[in-house]
C-alpha positions in Angstrom: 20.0 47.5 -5.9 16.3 47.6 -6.5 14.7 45.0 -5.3 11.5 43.1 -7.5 7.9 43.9 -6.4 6.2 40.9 -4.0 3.7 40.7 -6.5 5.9 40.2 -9.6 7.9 37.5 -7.3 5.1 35.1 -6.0 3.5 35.3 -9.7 6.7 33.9 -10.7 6.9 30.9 -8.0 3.5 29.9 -8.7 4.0 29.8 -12.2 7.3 27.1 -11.6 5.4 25.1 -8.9 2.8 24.7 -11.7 5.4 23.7 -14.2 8.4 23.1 -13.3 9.8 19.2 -12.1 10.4 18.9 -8.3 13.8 18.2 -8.4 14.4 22.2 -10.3 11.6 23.8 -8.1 13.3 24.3 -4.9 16.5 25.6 -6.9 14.1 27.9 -8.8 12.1 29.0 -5.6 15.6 29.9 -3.9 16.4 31.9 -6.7 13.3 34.4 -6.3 14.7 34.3 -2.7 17.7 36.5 -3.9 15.5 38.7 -6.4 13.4 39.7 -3.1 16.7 39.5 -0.2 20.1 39.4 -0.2 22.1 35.9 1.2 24.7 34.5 0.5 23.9 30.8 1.6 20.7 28.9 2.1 18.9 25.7 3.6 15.3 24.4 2.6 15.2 21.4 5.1 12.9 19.3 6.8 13.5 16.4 9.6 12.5 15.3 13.0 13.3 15.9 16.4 15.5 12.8 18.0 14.8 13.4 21.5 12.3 13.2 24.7 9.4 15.5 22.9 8.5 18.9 23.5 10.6 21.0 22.4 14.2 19.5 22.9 16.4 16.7 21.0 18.8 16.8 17.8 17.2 17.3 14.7 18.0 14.8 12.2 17.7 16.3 8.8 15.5 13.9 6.1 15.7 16.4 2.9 17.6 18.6 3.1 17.9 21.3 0.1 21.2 23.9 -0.5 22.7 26.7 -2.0 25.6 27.9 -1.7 26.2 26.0 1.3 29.5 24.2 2.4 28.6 20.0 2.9 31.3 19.7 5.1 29.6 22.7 7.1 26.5 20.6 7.3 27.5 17.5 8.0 29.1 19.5 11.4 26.0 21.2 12.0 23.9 18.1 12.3 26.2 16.4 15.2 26.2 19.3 16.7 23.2 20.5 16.2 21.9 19.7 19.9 23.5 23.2 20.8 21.9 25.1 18.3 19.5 27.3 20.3 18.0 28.4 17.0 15.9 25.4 16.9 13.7 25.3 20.3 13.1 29.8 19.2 12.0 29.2 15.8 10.1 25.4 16.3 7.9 27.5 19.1 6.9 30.0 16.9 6.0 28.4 13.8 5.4 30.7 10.4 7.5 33.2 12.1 10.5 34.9 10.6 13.4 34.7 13.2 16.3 37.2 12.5 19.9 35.5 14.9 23.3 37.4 15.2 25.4 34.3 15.9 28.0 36.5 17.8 25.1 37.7 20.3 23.2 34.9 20.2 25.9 32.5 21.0 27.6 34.9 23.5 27.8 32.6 26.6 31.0 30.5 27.5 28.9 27.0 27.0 28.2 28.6 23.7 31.6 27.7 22.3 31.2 25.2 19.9 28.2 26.7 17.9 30.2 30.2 18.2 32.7 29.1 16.5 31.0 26.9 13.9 28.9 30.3 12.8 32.1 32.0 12.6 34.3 29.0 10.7 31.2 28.3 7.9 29.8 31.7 7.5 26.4 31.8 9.2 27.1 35.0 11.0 23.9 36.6 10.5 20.5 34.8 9.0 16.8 34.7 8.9 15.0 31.4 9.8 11.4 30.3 9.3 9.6 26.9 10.7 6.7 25.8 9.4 5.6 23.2 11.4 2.9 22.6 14.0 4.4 22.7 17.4 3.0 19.4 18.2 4.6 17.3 15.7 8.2 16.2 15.9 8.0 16.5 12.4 10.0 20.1 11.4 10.5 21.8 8.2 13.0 25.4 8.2 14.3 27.8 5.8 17.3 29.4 6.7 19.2 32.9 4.7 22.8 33.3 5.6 25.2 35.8 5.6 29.2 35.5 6.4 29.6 39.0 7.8 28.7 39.7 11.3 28.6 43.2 11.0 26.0 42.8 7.7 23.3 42.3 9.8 19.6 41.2 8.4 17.0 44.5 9.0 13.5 44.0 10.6 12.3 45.1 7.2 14.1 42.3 5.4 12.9 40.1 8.5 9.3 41.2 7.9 9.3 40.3 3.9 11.0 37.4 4.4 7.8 36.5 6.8 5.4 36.6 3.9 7.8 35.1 1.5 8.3 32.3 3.0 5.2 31.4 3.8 4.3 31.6 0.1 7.4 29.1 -0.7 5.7 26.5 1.4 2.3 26.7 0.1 4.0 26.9 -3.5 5.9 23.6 -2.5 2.6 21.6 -1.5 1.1 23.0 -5.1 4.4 21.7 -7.3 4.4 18.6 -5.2 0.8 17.7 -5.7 0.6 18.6 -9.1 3.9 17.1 -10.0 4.7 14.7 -7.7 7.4 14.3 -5.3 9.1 11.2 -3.1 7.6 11.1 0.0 9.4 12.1 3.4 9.3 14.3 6.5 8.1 16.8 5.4 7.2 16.5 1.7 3.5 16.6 1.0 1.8 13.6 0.1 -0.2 13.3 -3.2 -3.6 13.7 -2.8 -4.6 9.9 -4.1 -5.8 8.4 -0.7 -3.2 6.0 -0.6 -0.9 8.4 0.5 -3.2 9.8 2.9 -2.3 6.3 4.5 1.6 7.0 5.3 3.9 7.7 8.3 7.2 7.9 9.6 8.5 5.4 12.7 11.9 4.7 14.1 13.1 1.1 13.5 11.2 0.6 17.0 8.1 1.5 16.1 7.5 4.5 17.2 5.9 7.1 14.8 7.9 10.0 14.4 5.3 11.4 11.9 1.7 10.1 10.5 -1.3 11.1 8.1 -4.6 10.9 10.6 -6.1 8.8 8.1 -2.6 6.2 8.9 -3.1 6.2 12.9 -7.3 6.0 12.6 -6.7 2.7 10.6 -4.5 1.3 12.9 -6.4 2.3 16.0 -9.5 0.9 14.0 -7.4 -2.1 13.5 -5.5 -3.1 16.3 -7.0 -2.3 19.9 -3.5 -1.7 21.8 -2.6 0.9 19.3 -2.3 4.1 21.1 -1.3 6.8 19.0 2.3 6.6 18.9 3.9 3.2 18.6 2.8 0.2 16.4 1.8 -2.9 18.3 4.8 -5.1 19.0 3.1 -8.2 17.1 2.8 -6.0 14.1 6.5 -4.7 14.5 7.5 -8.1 14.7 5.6 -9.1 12.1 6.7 -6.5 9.4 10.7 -7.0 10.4 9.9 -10.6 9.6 8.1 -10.3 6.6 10.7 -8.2 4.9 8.8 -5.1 4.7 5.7 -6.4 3.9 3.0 -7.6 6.0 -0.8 -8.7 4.7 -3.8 -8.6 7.3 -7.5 -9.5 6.8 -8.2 -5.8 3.9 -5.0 -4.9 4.0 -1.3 -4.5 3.9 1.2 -3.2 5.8 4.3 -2.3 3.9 7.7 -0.1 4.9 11.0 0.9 3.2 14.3 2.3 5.1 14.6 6.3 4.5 17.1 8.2 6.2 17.3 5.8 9.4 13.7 5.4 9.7 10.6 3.2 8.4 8.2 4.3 6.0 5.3 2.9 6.5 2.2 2.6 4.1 -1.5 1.0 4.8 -3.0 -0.5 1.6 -6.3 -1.8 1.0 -6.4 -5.2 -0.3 -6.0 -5.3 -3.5 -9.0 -6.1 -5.5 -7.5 -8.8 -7.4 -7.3 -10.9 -4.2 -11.1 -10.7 -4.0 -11.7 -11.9 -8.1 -13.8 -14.6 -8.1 -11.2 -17.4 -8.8 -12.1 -18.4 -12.7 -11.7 -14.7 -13.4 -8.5 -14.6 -11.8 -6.9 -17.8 -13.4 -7.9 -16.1 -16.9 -6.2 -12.8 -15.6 -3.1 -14.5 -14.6 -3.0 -16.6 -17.8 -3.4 -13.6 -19.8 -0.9 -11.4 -17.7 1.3 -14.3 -18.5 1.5 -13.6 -22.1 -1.1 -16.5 -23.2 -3.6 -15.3 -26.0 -7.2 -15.4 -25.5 -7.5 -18.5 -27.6 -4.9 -20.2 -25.6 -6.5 -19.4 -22.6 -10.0 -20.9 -24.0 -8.6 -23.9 -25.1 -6.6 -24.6 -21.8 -9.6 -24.1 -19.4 -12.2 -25.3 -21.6 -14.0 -22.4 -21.8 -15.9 -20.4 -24.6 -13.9 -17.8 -26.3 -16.5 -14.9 -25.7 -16.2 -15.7 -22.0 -12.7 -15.6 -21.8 -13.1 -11.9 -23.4 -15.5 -10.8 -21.1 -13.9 -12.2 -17.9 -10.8 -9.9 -18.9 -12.9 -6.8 -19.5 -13.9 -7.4 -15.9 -10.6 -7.6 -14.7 -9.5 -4.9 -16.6 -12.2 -2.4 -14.5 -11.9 -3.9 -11.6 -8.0 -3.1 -11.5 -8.5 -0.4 -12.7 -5.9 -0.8 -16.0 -5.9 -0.7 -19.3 -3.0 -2.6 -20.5 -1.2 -5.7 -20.3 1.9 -4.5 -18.5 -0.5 -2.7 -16.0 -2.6 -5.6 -15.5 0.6 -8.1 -14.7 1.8 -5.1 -12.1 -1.3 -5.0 -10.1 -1.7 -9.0 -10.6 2.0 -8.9 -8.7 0.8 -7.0 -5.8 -2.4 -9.1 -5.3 -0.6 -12.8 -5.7 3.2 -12.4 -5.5 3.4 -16.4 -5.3 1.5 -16.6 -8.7 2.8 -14.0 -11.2 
Protein backbone atom coordinates (compact mmCIF):
# COMPACT_ATOMS: atom_id res chain seq x y z
CA UNK A 1 0.00 0.00 0.00
CA UNK A 2 1.35 3.28 -0.84
CA UNK A 3 1.87 5.27 1.66
CA UNK A 4 0.84 9.53 1.48
CA UNK A 5 3.73 12.03 1.07
CA UNK A 6 4.95 13.83 4.67
CA UNK A 7 4.23 16.84 3.01
CA UNK A 8 0.56 16.09 1.86
CA UNK A 9 0.07 14.62 5.70
CA UNK A 10 1.33 17.58 8.00
CA UNK A 11 -0.59 20.06 5.47
CA UNK A 12 -3.54 18.11 6.40
CA UNK A 13 -3.01 18.20 10.43
CA UNK A 14 -2.36 21.76 10.38
CA UNK A 15 -5.24 22.50 8.53
CA UNK A 16 -7.62 20.38 11.46
CA UNK A 17 -5.59 21.96 14.38
CA UNK A 18 -6.73 25.33 12.75
CA UNK A 19 -10.29 24.18 12.50
CA UNK A 20 -11.27 21.53 13.90
CA UNK A 21 -12.87 21.39 17.81
CA UNK A 22 -10.44 19.74 20.34
CA UNK A 23 -12.44 17.08 21.32
CA UNK A 24 -12.37 15.65 17.11
CA UNK A 25 -8.63 16.82 16.73
CA UNK A 26 -6.77 14.10 18.45
CA UNK A 27 -9.18 11.50 16.53
CA UNK A 28 -8.40 13.27 13.33
CA UNK A 29 -4.60 13.59 14.02
CA UNK A 30 -4.48 9.68 14.74
CA UNK A 31 -6.07 9.10 11.62
CA UNK A 32 -3.22 10.79 9.47
CA UNK A 33 -1.17 8.45 11.82
CA UNK A 34 -2.50 5.37 9.78
CA UNK A 35 -2.26 7.31 6.24
CA UNK A 36 1.66 7.73 7.07
CA UNK A 37 2.12 3.94 9.34
CA UNK A 38 0.46 1.03 9.85
CA UNK A 39 -0.99 0.17 13.80
CA UNK A 40 -3.42 -1.32 14.77
CA UNK A 41 -3.94 0.41 18.31
CA UNK A 42 -2.89 3.69 19.76
CA UNK A 43 -2.44 5.99 22.91
CA UNK A 44 -2.06 9.87 22.88
CA UNK A 45 -1.53 10.26 26.79
CA UNK A 46 -0.14 12.53 29.19
CA UNK A 47 0.31 12.20 33.18
CA UNK A 48 2.78 12.38 35.90
CA UNK A 49 5.33 10.36 37.47
CA UNK A 50 3.98 9.16 41.19
CA UNK A 51 7.25 8.33 42.64
CA UNK A 52 10.72 9.61 44.32
CA UNK A 53 11.87 11.84 41.08
CA UNK A 54 14.27 11.14 38.56
CA UNK A 55 13.42 8.87 36.54
CA UNK A 56 11.39 6.17 38.43
CA UNK A 57 7.60 5.88 39.90
CA UNK A 58 4.16 4.79 38.35
CA UNK A 59 2.83 7.02 35.88
CA UNK A 60 -0.61 8.10 36.56
CA UNK A 61 -2.28 8.80 33.35
CA UNK A 62 -4.39 12.49 33.40
CA UNK A 63 -5.71 12.49 29.61
CA UNK A 64 -5.53 9.90 28.19
CA UNK A 65 -6.60 9.56 24.30
CA UNK A 66 -7.40 5.96 22.29
CA UNK A 67 -7.91 4.12 19.41
CA UNK A 68 -8.54 1.02 19.00
CA UNK A 69 -7.46 0.26 22.31
CA UNK A 70 -9.00 -2.31 24.82
CA UNK A 71 -10.12 -0.15 28.36
CA UNK A 72 -9.92 -3.06 30.29
CA UNK A 73 -6.24 -3.37 28.74
CA UNK A 74 -5.63 0.07 30.12
CA UNK A 75 -7.00 0.07 33.17
CA UNK A 76 -4.27 -3.14 33.73
CA UNK A 77 -1.57 -1.25 32.39
CA UNK A 78 -1.76 1.69 34.71
CA UNK A 79 -1.49 -0.64 38.12
CA UNK A 80 0.95 -2.24 36.61
CA UNK A 81 2.57 0.06 34.93
CA UNK A 82 5.62 0.40 37.62
CA UNK A 83 7.15 -2.62 35.54
CA UNK A 84 6.89 -1.19 32.32
CA UNK A 85 10.57 -0.57 31.41
CA UNK A 86 9.31 1.46 28.38
CA UNK A 87 8.85 4.46 30.45
CA UNK A 88 12.36 5.33 32.22
CA UNK A 89 13.86 4.46 27.92
CA UNK A 90 11.66 6.78 26.29
CA UNK A 91 11.13 9.71 29.32
CA UNK A 92 15.25 9.94 29.04
CA UNK A 93 15.26 10.49 25.61
CA UNK A 94 12.63 12.92 24.98
CA UNK A 95 11.44 13.68 21.09
CA UNK A 96 12.85 10.37 20.35
CA UNK A 97 11.09 7.65 18.50
CA UNK A 98 11.55 4.37 20.49
CA UNK A 99 10.81 1.06 18.51
CA UNK A 100 10.12 -2.17 21.76
CA UNK A 101 9.64 -5.96 20.81
CA UNK A 102 7.65 -6.88 23.96
CA UNK A 103 8.88 -10.54 23.65
CA UNK A 104 12.72 -9.29 23.75
CA UNK A 105 12.23 -6.56 25.73
CA UNK A 106 10.44 -8.22 28.42
CA UNK A 107 12.64 -11.49 28.19
CA UNK A 108 13.76 -11.75 31.80
CA UNK A 109 12.03 -14.02 34.48
CA UNK A 110 10.99 -10.76 36.73
CA UNK A 111 9.56 -9.64 33.42
CA UNK A 112 6.43 -11.84 33.82
CA UNK A 113 3.76 -9.79 34.39
CA UNK A 114 4.33 -7.08 31.64
CA UNK A 115 5.22 -10.21 29.23
CA UNK A 116 2.25 -11.44 29.50
CA UNK A 117 0.12 -8.30 29.50
CA UNK A 118 1.88 -7.48 25.84
CA UNK A 119 1.00 -10.81 24.81
CA UNK A 120 -2.83 -10.93 26.37
CA UNK A 121 -3.82 -7.06 24.86
CA UNK A 122 -1.88 -7.07 21.79
CA UNK A 123 1.07 -4.59 22.26
CA UNK A 124 3.55 -7.07 20.83
CA UNK A 125 5.43 -4.68 18.80
CA UNK A 126 5.03 -0.58 18.97
CA UNK A 127 6.71 2.76 18.52
CA UNK A 128 6.72 5.27 21.38
CA UNK A 129 7.57 8.96 21.54
CA UNK A 130 7.90 11.28 24.85
CA UNK A 131 7.77 14.72 24.56
CA UNK A 132 8.53 15.95 27.73
CA UNK A 133 11.54 17.75 29.29
CA UNK A 134 13.37 15.27 31.45
CA UNK A 135 13.16 17.50 34.38
CA UNK A 136 9.54 17.66 34.86
CA UNK A 137 7.50 14.89 36.23
CA UNK A 138 5.09 16.09 33.96
CA UNK A 139 5.06 13.34 30.75
CA UNK A 140 3.20 13.24 27.58
CA UNK A 141 3.67 9.77 25.03
CA UNK A 142 2.44 8.49 21.88
CA UNK A 143 2.36 5.00 21.49
CA UNK A 144 1.60 2.70 17.84
CA UNK A 145 0.69 -0.90 18.47
CA UNK A 146 0.78 -3.94 16.81
CA UNK A 147 -0.69 -7.54 17.96
CA UNK A 148 1.79 -9.65 16.03
CA UNK A 149 5.18 -10.28 17.41
CA UNK A 150 6.58 -11.39 14.42
CA UNK A 151 5.21 -7.88 12.50
CA UNK A 152 7.76 -6.06 13.72
CA UNK A 153 8.01 -1.95 13.31
CA UNK A 154 11.26 -1.14 10.68
CA UNK A 155 13.86 1.57 11.60
CA UNK A 156 12.37 3.28 8.51
CA UNK A 157 8.86 3.42 9.95
CA UNK A 158 10.74 4.21 13.42
CA UNK A 159 12.53 7.13 11.71
CA UNK A 160 9.15 8.81 10.08
CA UNK A 161 7.32 8.29 12.94
CA UNK A 162 10.27 10.61 14.66
CA UNK A 163 9.28 13.58 12.53
CA UNK A 164 5.62 12.82 12.67
CA UNK A 165 5.20 12.89 15.93
CA UNK A 166 6.86 15.72 16.64
CA UNK A 167 4.65 17.61 14.28
CA UNK A 168 1.34 16.12 16.20
CA UNK A 169 2.58 17.88 19.28
CA UNK A 170 3.37 21.15 17.91
CA UNK A 171 -0.08 20.80 15.89
CA UNK A 172 -1.77 20.00 19.37
CA UNK A 173 -0.39 23.31 21.10
CA UNK A 174 -1.76 25.23 17.75
CA UNK A 175 -5.55 23.57 17.88
CA UNK A 176 -5.41 24.07 21.65
CA UNK A 177 -4.46 27.72 21.55
CA UNK A 178 -6.53 28.66 18.84
CA UNK A 179 -9.50 26.66 20.00
CA UNK A 180 -9.21 26.05 23.42
CA UNK A 181 -8.87 23.12 25.45
CA UNK A 182 -9.49 22.06 29.44
CA UNK A 183 -6.52 22.42 31.10
CA UNK A 184 -4.34 19.35 32.46
CA UNK A 185 -0.99 17.61 32.51
CA UNK A 186 -0.08 18.10 29.70
CA UNK A 187 -2.53 20.15 27.71
CA UNK A 188 -1.26 23.61 26.78
CA UNK A 189 -2.48 26.52 28.42
CA UNK A 190 -4.20 29.36 26.47
CA UNK A 191 -2.05 32.11 25.88
CA UNK A 192 -4.29 34.78 28.08
CA UNK A 193 -1.95 35.35 31.13
CA UNK A 194 -4.15 33.90 33.44
CA UNK A 195 -3.39 30.67 32.47
CA UNK A 196 0.21 31.32 32.44
CA UNK A 197 -0.65 31.35 36.31
CA UNK A 198 -1.60 27.46 36.64
CA UNK A 199 -0.07 24.23 38.19
CA UNK A 200 -0.58 20.86 39.20
CA UNK A 201 -0.06 19.62 43.12
CA UNK A 202 -0.91 16.53 44.96
CA UNK A 203 -3.61 17.00 47.72
CA UNK A 204 -0.36 17.70 49.91
CA UNK A 205 0.85 20.37 48.25
CA UNK A 206 3.34 19.43 46.36
CA UNK A 207 3.58 20.60 42.70
CA UNK A 208 3.60 17.90 40.40
CA UNK A 209 3.61 20.46 37.46
CA UNK A 210 3.70 24.51 37.19
CA UNK A 211 3.83 27.59 34.65
CA UNK A 212 7.15 29.64 35.78
CA UNK A 213 5.04 32.53 35.84
CA UNK A 214 2.72 30.22 38.93
CA UNK A 215 5.98 29.39 41.17
CA UNK A 216 7.69 33.23 40.54
CA UNK A 217 4.37 34.53 42.16
CA UNK A 218 4.42 32.47 44.87
CA UNK A 219 8.08 32.72 45.61
CA UNK A 220 7.43 36.61 45.23
CA UNK A 221 4.68 36.02 47.57
CA UNK A 222 5.35 33.87 50.20
CA UNK A 223 9.13 33.69 51.49
CA UNK A 224 9.19 29.84 52.56
CA UNK A 225 8.07 28.85 49.19
CA UNK A 226 10.78 26.81 47.72
CA UNK A 227 9.97 25.67 44.42
CA UNK A 228 8.05 22.61 44.97
CA UNK A 229 5.56 22.53 47.73
CA UNK A 230 3.06 25.35 48.75
CA UNK A 231 3.48 26.83 52.18
CA UNK A 232 1.59 24.75 54.79
CA UNK A 233 -0.45 28.00 55.98
CA UNK A 234 -1.50 28.42 52.39
CA UNK A 235 -2.44 24.60 52.07
CA UNK A 236 -4.26 24.93 55.02
CA UNK A 237 -5.84 27.76 54.05
CA UNK A 238 -7.10 26.74 50.57
CA UNK A 239 -8.51 23.13 52.10
CA UNK A 240 -10.42 25.35 54.44
CA UNK A 241 -11.69 27.80 52.26
CA UNK A 242 -13.20 25.32 49.86
CA UNK A 243 -11.03 25.93 46.99
CA UNK A 244 -10.74 29.28 47.18
CA UNK A 245 -8.48 31.46 49.04
CA UNK A 246 -8.17 35.56 48.71
CA UNK A 247 -4.71 37.31 49.66
CA UNK A 248 -3.76 41.04 49.67
CA UNK A 249 -3.89 41.25 44.86
CA UNK A 250 -4.89 38.07 44.61
CA UNK A 251 -6.52 34.74 44.74
CA UNK A 252 -5.75 31.51 45.13
CA UNK A 253 -8.18 28.97 43.71
CA UNK A 254 -8.10 24.91 42.99
CA UNK A 255 -10.44 22.25 41.60
CA UNK A 256 -9.87 18.22 42.03
CA UNK A 257 -8.64 16.60 38.47
CA UNK A 258 -7.68 13.26 38.29
CA UNK A 259 -6.55 12.88 42.04
CA UNK A 260 -4.78 16.10 42.12
CA UNK A 261 -5.26 19.99 42.70
CA UNK A 262 -5.43 22.53 40.08
CA UNK A 263 -4.30 25.39 41.12
CA UNK A 264 -4.78 28.98 39.57
CA UNK A 265 -3.27 32.54 40.78
CA UNK A 266 -5.58 35.40 39.98
CA UNK A 267 -5.10 39.00 40.22
CA UNK A 268 -7.58 40.77 42.24
CA UNK A 269 -10.26 41.46 40.51
CA UNK A 270 -10.73 45.03 39.62
CA UNK A 271 -14.06 45.36 40.85
CA UNK A 272 -12.71 44.85 44.42
CA UNK A 273 -10.63 48.08 43.86
CA UNK A 274 -14.01 50.38 42.43
CA UNK A 275 -14.31 53.18 44.32
CA UNK A 276 -17.33 52.24 46.52
CA UNK A 277 -20.27 54.65 44.89
CA UNK A 278 -19.29 53.09 41.61
CA UNK A 279 -19.56 49.82 42.88
CA UNK A 280 -23.01 50.07 44.72
CA UNK A 281 -24.39 51.50 41.14
CA UNK A 282 -22.71 48.36 39.50
CA UNK A 283 -24.20 45.91 41.81
CA UNK A 284 -27.60 47.66 41.73
CA UNK A 285 -27.55 47.60 38.08
CA UNK A 286 -26.12 43.84 37.88
CA UNK A 287 -29.08 43.26 40.01
CA UNK A 288 -31.56 44.00 37.37
CA UNK A 289 -32.51 47.68 38.80
CA UNK A 290 -32.91 50.36 35.85
CA UNK A 291 -30.79 53.36 35.75
CA UNK A 292 -33.71 55.47 36.99
CA UNK A 293 -34.21 53.21 39.79
CA UNK A 294 -30.81 53.32 40.76
CA UNK A 295 -30.86 57.39 40.63
CA UNK A 296 -33.85 57.61 42.63
CA UNK A 297 -32.53 55.09 45.33
CA UNK A 298 -29.10 56.75 45.91
CA UNK A 299 -30.11 60.19 45.27
CA UNK A 300 -28.03 60.71 42.65
CA UNK A 301 -28.28 62.52 39.11
CA UNK A 302 -29.39 60.39 36.31
CA UNK A 303 -26.35 61.36 34.00
CA UNK A 304 -24.13 60.15 36.81
CA UNK A 305 -25.58 57.02 37.31
CA UNK A 306 -24.87 56.50 33.40
CA UNK A 307 -21.39 57.46 33.47
CA UNK A 308 -20.49 55.52 36.65
CA UNK A 309 -21.65 52.31 34.68
CA UNK A 310 -19.63 53.14 31.54
CA UNK A 311 -16.73 53.15 33.94
CA UNK A 312 -17.54 49.96 35.24
CA UNK A 313 -18.20 48.58 32.10
CA UNK A 314 -14.23 49.29 30.96
CA UNK A 315 -12.93 48.69 33.92
CA UNK A 316 -14.27 45.01 33.82
CA UNK A 317 -13.68 44.76 30.88
CA UNK A 318 -17.52 43.75 29.62
CA UNK A 319 -20.07 44.75 27.65
CA UNK A 320 -23.18 43.32 28.90
CA UNK A 321 -25.29 42.81 31.77
CA UNK A 322 -24.88 39.09 32.20
CA UNK A 323 -21.04 39.71 31.83
CA UNK A 324 -20.99 42.50 34.25
CA UNK A 325 -23.05 40.35 37.10
CA UNK A 326 -20.29 37.41 36.38
CA UNK A 327 -17.27 39.44 37.02
CA UNK A 328 -19.30 41.39 39.88
CA UNK A 329 -19.59 37.54 41.42
CA UNK A 330 -16.02 36.90 41.38
CA UNK A 331 -15.04 40.31 42.96
CA UNK A 332 -17.97 40.26 45.95
CA UNK A 333 -19.45 36.75 46.28
CA UNK A 334 -21.19 38.03 49.59
CA UNK A 335 -22.94 40.84 47.59
CA UNK A 336 -24.24 39.56 44.19
Amino acid sequence: MERDSDADLLLGLYRDAMSCPRSEFQDRAVRVLRRALRFESAIWGGGYLDGAGGLGGRLVPLQVHTDEIDPAGLEHWKAINLADKVIPITIATPGRTHAFHAPTLFSAKADGVMRDYARRFGRQSYLVTSFCAVDSTVREWCSLYRPDADDQFTDAERARCQVLATHLRQALDVNTRLLGGSPGATAPESTDDRAAHTALATPAGHLVSAQPAFTSACAARWREFDGRRLPAAVLKALLEGRGVVRFAKFTLSSRPMAGLLWLRLQPEPKAAVMPPRRLDIAILFADGRSTKEIAQALGLAHATVRNQLVSAYRTLGVSTRAGLRARLREATPDRV
